[in-house]
Structure formats: structure tokens, C-alpha cells
mmCIF file of the protein (N, C-alpha, C, O) and its ligand, coordinates in Angstrom:
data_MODEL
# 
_entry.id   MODEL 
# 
loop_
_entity.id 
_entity.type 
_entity.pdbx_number_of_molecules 
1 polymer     1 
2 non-polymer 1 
# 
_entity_poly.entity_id                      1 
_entity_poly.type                           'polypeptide(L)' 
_entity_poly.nstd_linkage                   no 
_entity_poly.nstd_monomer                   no 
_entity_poly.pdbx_seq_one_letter_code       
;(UNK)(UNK)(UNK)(UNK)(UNK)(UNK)(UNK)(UNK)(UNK)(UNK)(UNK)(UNK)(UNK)(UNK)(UNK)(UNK)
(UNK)(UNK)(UNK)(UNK)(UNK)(UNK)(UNK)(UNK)(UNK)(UNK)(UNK)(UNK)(UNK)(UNK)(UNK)(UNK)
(UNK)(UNK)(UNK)(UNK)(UNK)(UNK)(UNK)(UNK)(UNK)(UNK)(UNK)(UNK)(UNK)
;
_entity_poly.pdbx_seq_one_letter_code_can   XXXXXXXXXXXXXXXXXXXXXXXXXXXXXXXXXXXXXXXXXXXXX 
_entity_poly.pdbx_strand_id                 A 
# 
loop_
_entity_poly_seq.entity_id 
_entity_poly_seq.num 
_entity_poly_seq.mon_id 
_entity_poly_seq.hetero 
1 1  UNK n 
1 2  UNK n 
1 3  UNK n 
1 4  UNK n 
1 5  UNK n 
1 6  UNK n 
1 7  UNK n 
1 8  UNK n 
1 9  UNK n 
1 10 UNK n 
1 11 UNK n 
1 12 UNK n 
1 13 UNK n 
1 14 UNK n 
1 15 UNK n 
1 16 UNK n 
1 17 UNK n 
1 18 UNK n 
1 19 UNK n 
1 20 UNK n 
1 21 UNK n 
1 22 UNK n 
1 23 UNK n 
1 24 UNK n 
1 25 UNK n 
1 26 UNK n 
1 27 UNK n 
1 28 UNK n 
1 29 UNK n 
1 30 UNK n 
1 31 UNK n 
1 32 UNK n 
1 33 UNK n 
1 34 UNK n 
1 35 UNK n 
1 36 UNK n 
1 37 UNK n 
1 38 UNK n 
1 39 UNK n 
1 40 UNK n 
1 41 UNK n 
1 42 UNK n 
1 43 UNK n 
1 44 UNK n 
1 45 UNK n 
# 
loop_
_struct_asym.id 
_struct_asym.entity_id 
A 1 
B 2 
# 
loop_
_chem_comp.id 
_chem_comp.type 
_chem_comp.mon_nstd_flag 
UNK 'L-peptide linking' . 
ZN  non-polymer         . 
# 
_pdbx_entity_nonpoly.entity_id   2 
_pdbx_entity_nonpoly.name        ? 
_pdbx_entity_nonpoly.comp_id     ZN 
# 
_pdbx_nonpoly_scheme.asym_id         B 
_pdbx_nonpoly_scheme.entity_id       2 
_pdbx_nonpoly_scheme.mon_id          ZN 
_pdbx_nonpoly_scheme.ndb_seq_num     1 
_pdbx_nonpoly_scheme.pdb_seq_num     101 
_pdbx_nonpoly_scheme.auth_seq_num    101 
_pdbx_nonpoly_scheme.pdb_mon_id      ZN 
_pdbx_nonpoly_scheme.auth_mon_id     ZN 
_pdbx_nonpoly_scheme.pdb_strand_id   A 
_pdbx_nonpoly_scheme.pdb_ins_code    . 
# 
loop_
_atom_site.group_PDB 
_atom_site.id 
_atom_site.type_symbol 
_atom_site.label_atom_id 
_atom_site.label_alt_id 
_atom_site.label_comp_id 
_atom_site.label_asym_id 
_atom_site.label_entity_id 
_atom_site.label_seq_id 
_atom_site.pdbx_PDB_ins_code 
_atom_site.Cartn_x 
_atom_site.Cartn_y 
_atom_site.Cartn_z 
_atom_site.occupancy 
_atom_site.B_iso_or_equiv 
_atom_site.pdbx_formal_charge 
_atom_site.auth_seq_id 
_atom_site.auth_comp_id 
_atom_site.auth_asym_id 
_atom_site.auth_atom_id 
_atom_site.pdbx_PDB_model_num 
ATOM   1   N  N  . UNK A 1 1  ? 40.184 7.117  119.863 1.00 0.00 ? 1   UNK A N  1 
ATOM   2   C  CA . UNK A 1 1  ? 40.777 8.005  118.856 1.00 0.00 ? 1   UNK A CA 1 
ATOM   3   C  C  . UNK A 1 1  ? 40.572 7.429  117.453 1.00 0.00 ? 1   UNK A C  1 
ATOM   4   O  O  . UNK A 1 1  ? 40.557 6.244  117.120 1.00 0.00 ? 1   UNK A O  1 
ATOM   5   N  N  . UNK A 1 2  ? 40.423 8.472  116.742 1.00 0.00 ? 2   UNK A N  1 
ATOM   6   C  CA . UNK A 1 2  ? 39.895 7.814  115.283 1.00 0.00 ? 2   UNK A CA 1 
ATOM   7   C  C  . UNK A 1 2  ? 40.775 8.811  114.068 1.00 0.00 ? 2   UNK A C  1 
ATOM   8   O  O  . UNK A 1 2  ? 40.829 9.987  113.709 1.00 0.00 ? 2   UNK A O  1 
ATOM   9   N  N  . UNK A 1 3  ? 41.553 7.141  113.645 1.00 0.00 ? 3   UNK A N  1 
ATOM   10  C  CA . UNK A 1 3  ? 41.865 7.811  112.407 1.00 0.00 ? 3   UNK A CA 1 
ATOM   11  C  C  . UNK A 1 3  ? 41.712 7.774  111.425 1.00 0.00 ? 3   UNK A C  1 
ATOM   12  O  O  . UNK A 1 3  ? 40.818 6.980  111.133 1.00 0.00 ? 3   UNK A O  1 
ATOM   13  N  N  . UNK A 1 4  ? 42.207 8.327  110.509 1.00 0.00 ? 4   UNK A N  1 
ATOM   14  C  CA . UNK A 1 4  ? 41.472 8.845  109.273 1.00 0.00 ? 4   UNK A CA 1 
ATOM   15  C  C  . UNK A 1 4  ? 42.563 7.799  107.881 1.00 0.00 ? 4   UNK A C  1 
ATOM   16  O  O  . UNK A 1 4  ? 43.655 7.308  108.169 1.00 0.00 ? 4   UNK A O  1 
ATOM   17  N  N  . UNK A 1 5  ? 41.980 7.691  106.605 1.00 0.00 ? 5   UNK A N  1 
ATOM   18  C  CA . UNK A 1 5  ? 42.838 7.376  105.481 1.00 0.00 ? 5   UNK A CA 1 
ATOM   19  C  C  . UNK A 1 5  ? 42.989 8.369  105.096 1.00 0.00 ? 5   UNK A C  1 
ATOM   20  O  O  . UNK A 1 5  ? 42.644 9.474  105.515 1.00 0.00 ? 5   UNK A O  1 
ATOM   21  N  N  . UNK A 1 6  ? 43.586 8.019  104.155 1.00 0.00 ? 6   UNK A N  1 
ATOM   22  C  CA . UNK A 1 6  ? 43.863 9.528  102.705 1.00 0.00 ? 6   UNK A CA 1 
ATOM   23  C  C  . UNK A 1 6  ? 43.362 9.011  101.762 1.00 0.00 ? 6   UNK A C  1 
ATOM   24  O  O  . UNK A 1 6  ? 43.911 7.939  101.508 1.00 0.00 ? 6   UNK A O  1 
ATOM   25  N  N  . UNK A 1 7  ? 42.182 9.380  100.789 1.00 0.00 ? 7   UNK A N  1 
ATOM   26  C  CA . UNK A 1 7  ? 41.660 8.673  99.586  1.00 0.00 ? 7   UNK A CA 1 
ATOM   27  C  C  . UNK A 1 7  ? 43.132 8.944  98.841  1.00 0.00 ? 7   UNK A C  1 
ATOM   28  O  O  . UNK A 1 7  ? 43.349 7.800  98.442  1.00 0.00 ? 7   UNK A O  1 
ATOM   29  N  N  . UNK A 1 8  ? 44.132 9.630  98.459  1.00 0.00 ? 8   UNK A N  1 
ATOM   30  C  CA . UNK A 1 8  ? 44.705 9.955  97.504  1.00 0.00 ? 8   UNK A CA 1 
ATOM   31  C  C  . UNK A 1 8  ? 45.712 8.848  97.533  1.00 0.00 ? 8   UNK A C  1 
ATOM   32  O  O  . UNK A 1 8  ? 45.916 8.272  96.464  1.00 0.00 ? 8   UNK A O  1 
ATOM   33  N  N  . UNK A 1 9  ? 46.458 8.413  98.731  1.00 0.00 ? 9   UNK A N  1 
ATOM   34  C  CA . UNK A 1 9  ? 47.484 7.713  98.699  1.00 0.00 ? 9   UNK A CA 1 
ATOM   35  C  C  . UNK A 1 9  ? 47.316 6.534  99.814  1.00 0.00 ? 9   UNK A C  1 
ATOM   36  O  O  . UNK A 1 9  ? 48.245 5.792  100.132 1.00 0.00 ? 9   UNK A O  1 
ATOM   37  N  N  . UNK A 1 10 ? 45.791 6.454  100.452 1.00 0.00 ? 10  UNK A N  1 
ATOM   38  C  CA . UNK A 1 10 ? 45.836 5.336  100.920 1.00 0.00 ? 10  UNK A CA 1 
ATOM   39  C  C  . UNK A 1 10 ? 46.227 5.352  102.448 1.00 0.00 ? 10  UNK A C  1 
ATOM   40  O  O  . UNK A 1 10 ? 45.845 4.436  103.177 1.00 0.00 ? 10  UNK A O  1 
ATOM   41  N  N  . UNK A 1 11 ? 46.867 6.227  102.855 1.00 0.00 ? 11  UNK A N  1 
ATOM   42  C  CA . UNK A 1 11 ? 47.963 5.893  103.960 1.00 0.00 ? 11  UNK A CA 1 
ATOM   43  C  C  . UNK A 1 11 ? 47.275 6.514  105.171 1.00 0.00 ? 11  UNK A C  1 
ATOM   44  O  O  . UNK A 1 11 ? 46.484 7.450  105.055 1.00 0.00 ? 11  UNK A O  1 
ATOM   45  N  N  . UNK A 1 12 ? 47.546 6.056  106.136 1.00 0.00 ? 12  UNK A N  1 
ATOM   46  C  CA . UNK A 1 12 ? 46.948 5.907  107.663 1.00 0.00 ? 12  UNK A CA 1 
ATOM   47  C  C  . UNK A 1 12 ? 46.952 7.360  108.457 1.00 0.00 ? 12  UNK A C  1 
ATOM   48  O  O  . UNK A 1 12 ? 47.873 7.484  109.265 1.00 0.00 ? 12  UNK A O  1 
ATOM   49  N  N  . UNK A 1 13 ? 46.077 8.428  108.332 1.00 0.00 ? 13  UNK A N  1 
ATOM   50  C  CA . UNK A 1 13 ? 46.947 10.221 109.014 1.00 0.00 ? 13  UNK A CA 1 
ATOM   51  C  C  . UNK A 1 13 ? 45.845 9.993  110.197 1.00 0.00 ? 13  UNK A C  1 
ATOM   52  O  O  . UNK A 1 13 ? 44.616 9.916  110.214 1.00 0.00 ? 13  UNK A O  1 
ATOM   53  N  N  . UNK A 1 14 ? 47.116 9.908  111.405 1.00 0.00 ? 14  UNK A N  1 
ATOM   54  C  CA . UNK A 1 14 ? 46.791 10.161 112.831 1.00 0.00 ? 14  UNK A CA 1 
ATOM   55  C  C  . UNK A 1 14 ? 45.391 10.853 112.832 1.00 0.00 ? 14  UNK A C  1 
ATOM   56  O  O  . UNK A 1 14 ? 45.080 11.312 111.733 1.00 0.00 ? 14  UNK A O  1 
ATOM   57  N  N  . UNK A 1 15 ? 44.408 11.038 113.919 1.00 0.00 ? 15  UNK A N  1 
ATOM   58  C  CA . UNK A 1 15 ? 43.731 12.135 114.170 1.00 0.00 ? 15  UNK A CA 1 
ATOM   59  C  C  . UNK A 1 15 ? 44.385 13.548 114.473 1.00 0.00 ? 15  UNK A C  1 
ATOM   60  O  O  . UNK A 1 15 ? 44.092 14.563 113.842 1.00 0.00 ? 15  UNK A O  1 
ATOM   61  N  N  . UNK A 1 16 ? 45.220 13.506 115.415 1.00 0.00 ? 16  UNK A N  1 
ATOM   62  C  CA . UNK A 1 16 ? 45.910 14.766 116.143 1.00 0.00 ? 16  UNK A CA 1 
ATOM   63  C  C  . UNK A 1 16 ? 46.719 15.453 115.014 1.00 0.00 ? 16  UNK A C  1 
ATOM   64  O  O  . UNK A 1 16 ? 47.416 16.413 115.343 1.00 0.00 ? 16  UNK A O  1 
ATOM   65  N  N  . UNK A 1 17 ? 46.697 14.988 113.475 1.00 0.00 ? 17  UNK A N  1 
ATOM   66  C  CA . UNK A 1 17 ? 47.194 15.699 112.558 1.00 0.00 ? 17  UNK A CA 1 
ATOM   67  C  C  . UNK A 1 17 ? 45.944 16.427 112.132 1.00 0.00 ? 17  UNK A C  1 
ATOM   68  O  O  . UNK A 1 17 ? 45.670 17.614 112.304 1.00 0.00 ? 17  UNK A O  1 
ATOM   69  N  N  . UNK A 1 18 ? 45.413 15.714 111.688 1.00 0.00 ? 18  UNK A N  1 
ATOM   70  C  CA . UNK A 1 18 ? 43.978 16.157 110.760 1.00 0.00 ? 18  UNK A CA 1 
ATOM   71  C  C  . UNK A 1 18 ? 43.089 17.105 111.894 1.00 0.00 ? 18  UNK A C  1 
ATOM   72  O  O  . UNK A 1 18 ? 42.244 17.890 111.463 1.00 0.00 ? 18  UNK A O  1 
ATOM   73  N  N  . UNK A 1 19 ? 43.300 16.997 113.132 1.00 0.00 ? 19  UNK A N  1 
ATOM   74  C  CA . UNK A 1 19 ? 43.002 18.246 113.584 1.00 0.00 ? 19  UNK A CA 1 
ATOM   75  C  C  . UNK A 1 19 ? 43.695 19.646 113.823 1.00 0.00 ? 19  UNK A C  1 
ATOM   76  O  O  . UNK A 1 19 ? 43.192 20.765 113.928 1.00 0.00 ? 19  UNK A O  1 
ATOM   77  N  N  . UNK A 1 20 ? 45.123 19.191 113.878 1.00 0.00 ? 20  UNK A N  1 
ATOM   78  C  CA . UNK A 1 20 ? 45.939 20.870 113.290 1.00 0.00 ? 20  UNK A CA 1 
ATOM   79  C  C  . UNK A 1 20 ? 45.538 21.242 111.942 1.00 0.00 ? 20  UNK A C  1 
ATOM   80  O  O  . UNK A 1 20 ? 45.581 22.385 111.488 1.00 0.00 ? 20  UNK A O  1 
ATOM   81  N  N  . UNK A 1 21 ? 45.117 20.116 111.288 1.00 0.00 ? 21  UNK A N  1 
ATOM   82  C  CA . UNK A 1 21 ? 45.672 20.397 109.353 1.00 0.00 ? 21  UNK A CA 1 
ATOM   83  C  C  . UNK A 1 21 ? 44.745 19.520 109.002 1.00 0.00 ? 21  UNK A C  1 
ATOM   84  O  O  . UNK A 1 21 ? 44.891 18.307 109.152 1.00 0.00 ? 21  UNK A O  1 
ATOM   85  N  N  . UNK A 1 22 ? 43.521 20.171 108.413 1.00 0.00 ? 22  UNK A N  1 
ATOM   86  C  CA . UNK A 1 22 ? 42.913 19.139 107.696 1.00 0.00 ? 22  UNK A CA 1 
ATOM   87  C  C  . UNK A 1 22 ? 43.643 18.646 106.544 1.00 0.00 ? 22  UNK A C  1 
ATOM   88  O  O  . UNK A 1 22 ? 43.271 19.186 105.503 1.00 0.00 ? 22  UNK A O  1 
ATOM   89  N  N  . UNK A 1 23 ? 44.611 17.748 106.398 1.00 0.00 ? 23  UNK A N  1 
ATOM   90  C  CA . UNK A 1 23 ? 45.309 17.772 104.942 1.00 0.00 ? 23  UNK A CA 1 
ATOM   91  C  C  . UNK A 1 23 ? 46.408 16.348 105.234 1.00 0.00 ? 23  UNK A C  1 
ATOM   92  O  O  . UNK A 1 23 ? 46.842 16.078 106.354 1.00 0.00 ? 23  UNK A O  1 
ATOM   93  N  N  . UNK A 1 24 ? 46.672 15.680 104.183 1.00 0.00 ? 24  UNK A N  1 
ATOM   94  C  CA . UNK A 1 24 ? 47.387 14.390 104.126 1.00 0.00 ? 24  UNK A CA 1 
ATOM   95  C  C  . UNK A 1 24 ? 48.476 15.235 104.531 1.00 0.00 ? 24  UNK A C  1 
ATOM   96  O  O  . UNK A 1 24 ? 48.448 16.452 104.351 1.00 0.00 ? 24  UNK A O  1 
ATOM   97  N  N  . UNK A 1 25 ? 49.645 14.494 105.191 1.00 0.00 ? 25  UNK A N  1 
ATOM   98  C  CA . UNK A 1 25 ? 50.999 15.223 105.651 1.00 0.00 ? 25  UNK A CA 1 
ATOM   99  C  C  . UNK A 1 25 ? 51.759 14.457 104.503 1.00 0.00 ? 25  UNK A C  1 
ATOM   100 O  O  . UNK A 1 25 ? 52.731 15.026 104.006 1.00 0.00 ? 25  UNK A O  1 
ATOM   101 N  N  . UNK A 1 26 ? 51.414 13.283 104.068 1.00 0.00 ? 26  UNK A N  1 
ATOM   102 C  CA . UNK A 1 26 ? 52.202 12.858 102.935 1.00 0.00 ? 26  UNK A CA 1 
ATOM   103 C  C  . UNK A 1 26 ? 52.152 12.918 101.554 1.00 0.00 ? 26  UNK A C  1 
ATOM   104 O  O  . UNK A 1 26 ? 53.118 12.554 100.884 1.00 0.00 ? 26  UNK A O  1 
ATOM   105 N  N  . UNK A 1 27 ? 51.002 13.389 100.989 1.00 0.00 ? 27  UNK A N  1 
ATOM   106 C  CA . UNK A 1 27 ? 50.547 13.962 99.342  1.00 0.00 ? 27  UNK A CA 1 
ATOM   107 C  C  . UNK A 1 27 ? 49.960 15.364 99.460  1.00 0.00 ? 27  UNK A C  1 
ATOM   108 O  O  . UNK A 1 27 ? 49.918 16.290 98.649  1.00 0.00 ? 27  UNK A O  1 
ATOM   109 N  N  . UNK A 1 28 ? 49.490 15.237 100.798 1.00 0.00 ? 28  UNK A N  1 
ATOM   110 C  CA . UNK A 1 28 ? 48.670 17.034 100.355 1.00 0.00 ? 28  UNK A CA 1 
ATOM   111 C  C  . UNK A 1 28 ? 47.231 16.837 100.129 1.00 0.00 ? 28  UNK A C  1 
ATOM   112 O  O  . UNK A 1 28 ? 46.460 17.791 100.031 1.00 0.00 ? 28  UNK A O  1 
ATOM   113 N  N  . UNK A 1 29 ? 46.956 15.925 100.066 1.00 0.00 ? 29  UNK A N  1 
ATOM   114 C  CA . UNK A 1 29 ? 44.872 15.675 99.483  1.00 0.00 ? 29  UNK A CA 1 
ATOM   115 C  C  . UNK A 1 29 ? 44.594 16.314 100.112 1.00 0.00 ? 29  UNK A C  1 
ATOM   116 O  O  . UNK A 1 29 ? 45.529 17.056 100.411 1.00 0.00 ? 29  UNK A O  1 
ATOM   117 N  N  . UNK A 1 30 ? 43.577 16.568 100.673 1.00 0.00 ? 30  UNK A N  1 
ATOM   118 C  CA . UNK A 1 30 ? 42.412 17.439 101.603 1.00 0.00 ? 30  UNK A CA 1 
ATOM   119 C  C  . UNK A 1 30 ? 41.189 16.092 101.679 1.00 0.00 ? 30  UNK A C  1 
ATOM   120 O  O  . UNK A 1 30 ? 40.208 16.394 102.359 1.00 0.00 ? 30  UNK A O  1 
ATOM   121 N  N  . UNK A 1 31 ? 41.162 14.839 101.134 1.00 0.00 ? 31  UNK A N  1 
ATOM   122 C  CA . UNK A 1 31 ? 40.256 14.652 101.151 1.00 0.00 ? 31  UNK A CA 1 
ATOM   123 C  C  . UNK A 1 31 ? 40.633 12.681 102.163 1.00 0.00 ? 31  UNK A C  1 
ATOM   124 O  O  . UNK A 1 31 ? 41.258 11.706 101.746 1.00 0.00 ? 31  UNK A O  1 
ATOM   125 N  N  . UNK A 1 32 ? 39.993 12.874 103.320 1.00 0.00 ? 32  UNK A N  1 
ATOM   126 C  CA . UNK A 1 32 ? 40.324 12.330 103.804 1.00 0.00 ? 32  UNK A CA 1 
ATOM   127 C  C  . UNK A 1 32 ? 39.517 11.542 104.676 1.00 0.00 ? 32  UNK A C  1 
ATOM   128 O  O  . UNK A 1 32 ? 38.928 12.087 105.610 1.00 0.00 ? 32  UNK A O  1 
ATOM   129 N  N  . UNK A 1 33 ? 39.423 10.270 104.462 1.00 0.00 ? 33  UNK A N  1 
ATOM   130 C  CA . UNK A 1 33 ? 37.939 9.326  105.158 1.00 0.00 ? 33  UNK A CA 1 
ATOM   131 C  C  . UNK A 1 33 ? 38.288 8.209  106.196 1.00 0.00 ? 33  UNK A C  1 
ATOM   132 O  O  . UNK A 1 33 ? 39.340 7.585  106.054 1.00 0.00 ? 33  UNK A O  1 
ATOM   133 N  N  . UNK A 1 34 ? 37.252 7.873  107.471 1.00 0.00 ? 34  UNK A N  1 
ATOM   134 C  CA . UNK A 1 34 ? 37.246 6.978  108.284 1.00 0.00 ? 34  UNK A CA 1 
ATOM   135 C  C  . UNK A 1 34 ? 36.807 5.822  107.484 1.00 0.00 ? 34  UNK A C  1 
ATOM   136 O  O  . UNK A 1 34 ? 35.764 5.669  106.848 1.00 0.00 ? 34  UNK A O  1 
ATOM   137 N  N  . UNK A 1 35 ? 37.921 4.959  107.663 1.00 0.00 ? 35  UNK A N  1 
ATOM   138 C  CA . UNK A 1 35 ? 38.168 3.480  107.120 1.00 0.00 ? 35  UNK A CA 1 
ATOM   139 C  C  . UNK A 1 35 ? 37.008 2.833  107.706 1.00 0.00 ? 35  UNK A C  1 
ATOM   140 O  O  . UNK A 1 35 ? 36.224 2.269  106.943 1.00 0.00 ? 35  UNK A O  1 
ATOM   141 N  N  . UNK A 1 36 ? 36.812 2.837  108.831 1.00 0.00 ? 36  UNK A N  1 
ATOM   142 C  CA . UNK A 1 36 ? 35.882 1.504  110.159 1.00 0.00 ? 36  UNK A CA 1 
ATOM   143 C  C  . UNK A 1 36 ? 34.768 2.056  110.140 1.00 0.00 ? 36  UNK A C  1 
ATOM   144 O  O  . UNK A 1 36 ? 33.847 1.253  109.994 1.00 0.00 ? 36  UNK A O  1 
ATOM   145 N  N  . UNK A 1 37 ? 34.334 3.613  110.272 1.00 0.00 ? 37  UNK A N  1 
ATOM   146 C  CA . UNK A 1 37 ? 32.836 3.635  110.763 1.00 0.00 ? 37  UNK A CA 1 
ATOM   147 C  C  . UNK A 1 37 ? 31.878 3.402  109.843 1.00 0.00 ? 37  UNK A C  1 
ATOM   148 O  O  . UNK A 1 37 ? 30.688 3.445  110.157 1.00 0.00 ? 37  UNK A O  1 
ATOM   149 N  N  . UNK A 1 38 ? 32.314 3.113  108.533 1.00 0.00 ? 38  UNK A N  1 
ATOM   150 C  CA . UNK A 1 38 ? 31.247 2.556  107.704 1.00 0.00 ? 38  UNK A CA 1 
ATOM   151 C  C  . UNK A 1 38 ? 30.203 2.030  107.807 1.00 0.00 ? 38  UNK A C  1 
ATOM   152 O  O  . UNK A 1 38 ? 29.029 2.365  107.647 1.00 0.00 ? 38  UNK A O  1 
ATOM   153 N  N  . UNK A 1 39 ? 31.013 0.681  108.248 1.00 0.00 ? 39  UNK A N  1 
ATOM   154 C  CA . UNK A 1 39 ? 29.454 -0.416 108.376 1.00 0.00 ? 39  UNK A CA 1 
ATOM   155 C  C  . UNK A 1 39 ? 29.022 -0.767 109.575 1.00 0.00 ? 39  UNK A C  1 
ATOM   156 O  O  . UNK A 1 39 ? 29.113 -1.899 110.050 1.00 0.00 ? 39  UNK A O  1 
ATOM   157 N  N  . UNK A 1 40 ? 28.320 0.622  110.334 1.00 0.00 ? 40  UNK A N  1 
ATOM   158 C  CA . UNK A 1 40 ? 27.497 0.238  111.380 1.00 0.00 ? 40  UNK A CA 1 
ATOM   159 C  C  . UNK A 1 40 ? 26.278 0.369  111.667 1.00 0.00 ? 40  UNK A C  1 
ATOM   160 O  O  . UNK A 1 40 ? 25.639 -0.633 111.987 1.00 0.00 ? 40  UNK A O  1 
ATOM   161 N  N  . UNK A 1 41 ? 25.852 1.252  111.634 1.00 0.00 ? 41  UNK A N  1 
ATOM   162 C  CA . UNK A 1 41 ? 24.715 1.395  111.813 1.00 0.00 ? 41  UNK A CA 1 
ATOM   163 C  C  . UNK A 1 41 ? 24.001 1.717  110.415 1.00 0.00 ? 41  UNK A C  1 
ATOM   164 O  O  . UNK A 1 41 ? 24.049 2.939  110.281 1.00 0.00 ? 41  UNK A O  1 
ATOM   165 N  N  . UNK A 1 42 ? 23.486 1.245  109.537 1.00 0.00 ? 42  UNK A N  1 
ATOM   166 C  CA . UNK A 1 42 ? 22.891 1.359  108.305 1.00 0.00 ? 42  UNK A CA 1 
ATOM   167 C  C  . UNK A 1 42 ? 21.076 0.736  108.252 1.00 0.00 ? 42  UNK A C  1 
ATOM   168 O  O  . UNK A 1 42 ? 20.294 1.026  107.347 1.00 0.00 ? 42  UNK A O  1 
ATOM   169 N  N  . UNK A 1 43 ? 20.726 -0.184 109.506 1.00 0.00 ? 43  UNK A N  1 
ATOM   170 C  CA . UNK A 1 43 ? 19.819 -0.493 109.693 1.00 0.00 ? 43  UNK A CA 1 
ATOM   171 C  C  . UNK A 1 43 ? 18.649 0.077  109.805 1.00 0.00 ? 43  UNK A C  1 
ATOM   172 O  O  . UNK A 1 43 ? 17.647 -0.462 109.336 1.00 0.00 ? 43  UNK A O  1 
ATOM   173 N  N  . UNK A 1 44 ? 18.588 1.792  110.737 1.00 0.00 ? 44  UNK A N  1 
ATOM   174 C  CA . UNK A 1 44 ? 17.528 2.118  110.678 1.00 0.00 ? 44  UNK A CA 1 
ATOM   175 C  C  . UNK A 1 44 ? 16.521 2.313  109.803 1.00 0.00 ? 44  UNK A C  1 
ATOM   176 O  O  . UNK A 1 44 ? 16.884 2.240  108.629 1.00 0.00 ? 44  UNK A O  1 
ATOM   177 N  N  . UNK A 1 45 ? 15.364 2.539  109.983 1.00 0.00 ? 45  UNK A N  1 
ATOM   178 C  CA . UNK A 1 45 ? 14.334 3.316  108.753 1.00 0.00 ? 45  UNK A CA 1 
ATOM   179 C  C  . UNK A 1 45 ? 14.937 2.203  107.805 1.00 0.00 ? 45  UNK A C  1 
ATOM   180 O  O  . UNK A 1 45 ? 14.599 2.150  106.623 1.00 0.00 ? 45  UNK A O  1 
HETATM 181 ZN ZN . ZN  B 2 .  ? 47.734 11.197 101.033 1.00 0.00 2 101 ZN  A ZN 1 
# 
């Protein structure tokens, strides 16, 4: 299970939220990013 930040306030929103509601439950952002899957695979090509 993968969860998500909130660029706006930082804070940790479950998956099983952000799939009822794409949306922070605690500021309201809409804009909302995976912390971990960043730096993995960047090697190819
Ligand atoms: Zn937020």
C-alpha cells in the first residue's frame, strides 16, 4: 500500500483516502505526491 504526502502541508494521507477523494483531508490541496518511489529506477537509457 502506498501512501501519498500532501505538497501543501507535508502530512502523511493514507492511500484508501486519496482513492475516495483525491484531496488532502487536512488542508484541501489536490496536489499530492509519493514520498519513496522517487529514487528508483532512473538508470535506464
Ligand atoms: Zn495537506
Amino acid at each position: 500500500m502506498t501512501n501519498y504526502n500532501c505538497l501543501e502541508c507535508q502530512k502523511e494521507v493514507p492511500f484508501e483516502t486519496v482513492k475516495k477523494r483525491v484531496r488532502c483531508p487536512y488542508c484541501g490541496s489536490k496536489i499530492l505526491y509519493k514520498p519513496k518511489i522517487t529514487q528508483t529506477v532512473v538508470d535506464a537509457v
